[in-house]
PAVOSE-112478 format. One line per field, with one value per residue (C-alpha): residue number from 1; x, y, z; residue in three letters. Coordinates in Angstrom, 2 decimals, always signed. Layout:
// PAVOSE-112478
kolti c(NUM_...);
c1 c(X_...);
c2 c(Y_...);
c3 c(Z_...);
nugu c(Ala_...);
END
This chain:
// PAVOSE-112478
kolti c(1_2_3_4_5_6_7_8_9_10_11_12_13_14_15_16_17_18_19_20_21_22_23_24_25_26_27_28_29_30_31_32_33_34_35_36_37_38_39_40_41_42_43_44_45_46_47_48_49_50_51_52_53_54_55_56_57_58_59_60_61_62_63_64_65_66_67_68_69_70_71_72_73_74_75_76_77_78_79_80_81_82_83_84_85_86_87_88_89_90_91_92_93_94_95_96_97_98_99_100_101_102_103_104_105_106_107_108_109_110_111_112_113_114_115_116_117_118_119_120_121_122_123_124_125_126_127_128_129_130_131_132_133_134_135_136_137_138_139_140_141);
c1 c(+62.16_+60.24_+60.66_+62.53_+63.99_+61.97_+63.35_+63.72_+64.52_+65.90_+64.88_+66.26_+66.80_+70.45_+71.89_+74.24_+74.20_+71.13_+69.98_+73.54_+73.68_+70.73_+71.28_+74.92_+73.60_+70.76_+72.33_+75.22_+72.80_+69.97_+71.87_+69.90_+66.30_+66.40_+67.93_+69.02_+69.21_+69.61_+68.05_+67.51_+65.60_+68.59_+71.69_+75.23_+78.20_+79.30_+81.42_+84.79_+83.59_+80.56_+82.68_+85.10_+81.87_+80.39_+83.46_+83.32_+80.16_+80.03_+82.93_+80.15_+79.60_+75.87_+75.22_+73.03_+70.59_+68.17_+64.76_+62.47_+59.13_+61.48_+63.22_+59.89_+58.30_+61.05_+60.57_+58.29_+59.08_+60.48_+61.69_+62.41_+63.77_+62.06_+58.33_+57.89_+59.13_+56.27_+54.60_+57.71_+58.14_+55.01_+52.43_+53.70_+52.83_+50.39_+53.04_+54.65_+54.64_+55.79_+57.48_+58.61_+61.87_+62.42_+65.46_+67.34_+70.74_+71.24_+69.82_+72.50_+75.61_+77.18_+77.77_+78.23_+74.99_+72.94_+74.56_+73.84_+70.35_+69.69_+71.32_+68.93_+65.91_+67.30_+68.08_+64.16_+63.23_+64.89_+63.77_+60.08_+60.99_+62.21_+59.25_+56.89_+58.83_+58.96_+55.36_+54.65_+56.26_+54.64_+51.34_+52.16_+53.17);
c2 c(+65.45_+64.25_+65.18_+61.68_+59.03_+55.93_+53.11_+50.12_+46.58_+43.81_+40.32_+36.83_+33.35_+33.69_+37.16_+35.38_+37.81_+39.52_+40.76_+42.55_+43.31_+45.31_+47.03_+48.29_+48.77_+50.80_+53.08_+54.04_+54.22_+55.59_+57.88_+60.91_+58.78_+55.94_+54.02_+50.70_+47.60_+44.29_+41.62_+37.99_+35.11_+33.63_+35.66_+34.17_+35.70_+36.99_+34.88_+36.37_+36.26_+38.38_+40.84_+41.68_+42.27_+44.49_+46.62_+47.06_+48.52_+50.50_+51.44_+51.58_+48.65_+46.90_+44.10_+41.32_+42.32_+39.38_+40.54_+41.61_+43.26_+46.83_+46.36_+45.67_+49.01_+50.91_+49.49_+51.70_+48.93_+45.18_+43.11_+39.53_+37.36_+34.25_+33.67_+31.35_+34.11_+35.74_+32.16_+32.82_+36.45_+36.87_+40.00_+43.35_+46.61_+48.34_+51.39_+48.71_+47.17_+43.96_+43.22_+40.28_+40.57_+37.12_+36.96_+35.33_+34.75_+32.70_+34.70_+33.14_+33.33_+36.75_+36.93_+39.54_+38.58_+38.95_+42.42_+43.40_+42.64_+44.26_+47.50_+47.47_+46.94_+49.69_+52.09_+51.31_+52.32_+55.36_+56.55_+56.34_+57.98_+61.08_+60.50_+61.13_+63.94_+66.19_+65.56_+66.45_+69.46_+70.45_+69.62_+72.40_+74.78);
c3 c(+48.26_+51.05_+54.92_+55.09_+53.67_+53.24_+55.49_+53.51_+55.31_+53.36_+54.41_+53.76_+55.27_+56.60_+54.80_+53.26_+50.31_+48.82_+51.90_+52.91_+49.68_+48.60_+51.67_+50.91_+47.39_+48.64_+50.93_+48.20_+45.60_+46.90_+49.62_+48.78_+49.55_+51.78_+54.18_+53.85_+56.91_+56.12_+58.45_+58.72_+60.35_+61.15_+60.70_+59.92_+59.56_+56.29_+54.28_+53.66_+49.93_+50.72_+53.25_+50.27_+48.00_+50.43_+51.10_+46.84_+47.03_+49.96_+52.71_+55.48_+56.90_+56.96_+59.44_+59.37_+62.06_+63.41_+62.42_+65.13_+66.01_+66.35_+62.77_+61.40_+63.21_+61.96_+58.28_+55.81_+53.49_+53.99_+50.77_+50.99_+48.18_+49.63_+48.53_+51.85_+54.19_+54.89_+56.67_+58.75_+58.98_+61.22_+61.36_+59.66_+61.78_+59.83_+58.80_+56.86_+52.95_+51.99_+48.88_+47.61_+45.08_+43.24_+41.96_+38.77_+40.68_+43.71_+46.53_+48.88_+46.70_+46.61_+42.32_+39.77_+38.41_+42.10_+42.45_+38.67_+39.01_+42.68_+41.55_+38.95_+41.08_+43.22_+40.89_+39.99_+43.10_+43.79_+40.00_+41.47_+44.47_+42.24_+40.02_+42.88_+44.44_+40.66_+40.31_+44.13_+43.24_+39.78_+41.54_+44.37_+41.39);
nugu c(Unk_Unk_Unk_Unk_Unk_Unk_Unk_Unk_Unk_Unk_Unk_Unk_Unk_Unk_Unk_Unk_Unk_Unk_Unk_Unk_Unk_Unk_Unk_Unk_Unk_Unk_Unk_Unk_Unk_Unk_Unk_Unk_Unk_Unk_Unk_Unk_Unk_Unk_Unk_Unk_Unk_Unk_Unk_Unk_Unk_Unk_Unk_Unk_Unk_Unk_Unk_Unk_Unk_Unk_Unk_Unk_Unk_Unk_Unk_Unk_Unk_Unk_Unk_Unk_Unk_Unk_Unk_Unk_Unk_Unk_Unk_Unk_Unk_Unk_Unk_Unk_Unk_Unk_Unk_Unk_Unk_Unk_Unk_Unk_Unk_Unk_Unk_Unk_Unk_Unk_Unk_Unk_Unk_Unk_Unk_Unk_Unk_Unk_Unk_Unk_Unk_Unk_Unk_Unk_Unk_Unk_Unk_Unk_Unk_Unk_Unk_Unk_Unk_Unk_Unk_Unk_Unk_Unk_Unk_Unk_Unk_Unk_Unk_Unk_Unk_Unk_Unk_Unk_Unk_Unk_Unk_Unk_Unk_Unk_Unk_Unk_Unk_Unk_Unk_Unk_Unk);
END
């Protein structure tokens, strides 16, 4: 394991779902490796729909931060769902990767099918994250 867990930001439009989401998804499924936030350019409040979704997943809350120069400084990595965010997401600092997740399901609709597909592109993650760390270790061996 590594000296900390990788601080992941999640990035949309409004964080009407995916954003919220991945976070919740991330920090229940990926507890052991990184942290999850979940930020937008604009942040509403969370549909009742998407509240009752997010308790499912995970009892900790996640709010929908408005992104700013400190999310993005605390960020190792920042995934947005939006192609055109990045016009509007301004400069990254360099300690921080961009990656941009398109998704399948409606981004802004919280669904089976959204949650379904970002648990699978977390649980991708946090399998390279344990990839890395075994051969870190085998390499020190």
């Amino acid at each position: 394991m590594y000296k900390r867990k990788a601080q992941v930001l999640f990035v949309s439009a409004h964080g009407r779902a995916a954003a919220p989401m991945a976070a919740a998804l991330a920090n229940r499924l990926g507890a052991d490796w990184l942290i999850g936030r979940a930020a937008a350019l604009s942040p509403a409040d969370p549909t009742p729909e998407l509240a009752a979704r997010l308790v499912g997943i995970s009892p900790a809350p996640v709010a929908i931060e408005a992104l700013s120069e400190d999310l993005k400084a605390w960020a190792d990595l920042i995934v947005h769902f939006d192609a055109a965010l990045p016009e509007r997401m301004g400069a990254l600092p360099p300690t921080a990767r961009r990656k941009h997740w398109p998704l399948a399901a409606d981004a802004g609709t919280p669904s089976d099918a959204l949650e379904t597909e970002l648990r699978a592109r977390i649980l991708g993650m946090v399998g390279g994250m344990r990839m890395l760390a075994r051969s870190s270790t085998e390499a020190d061996d």
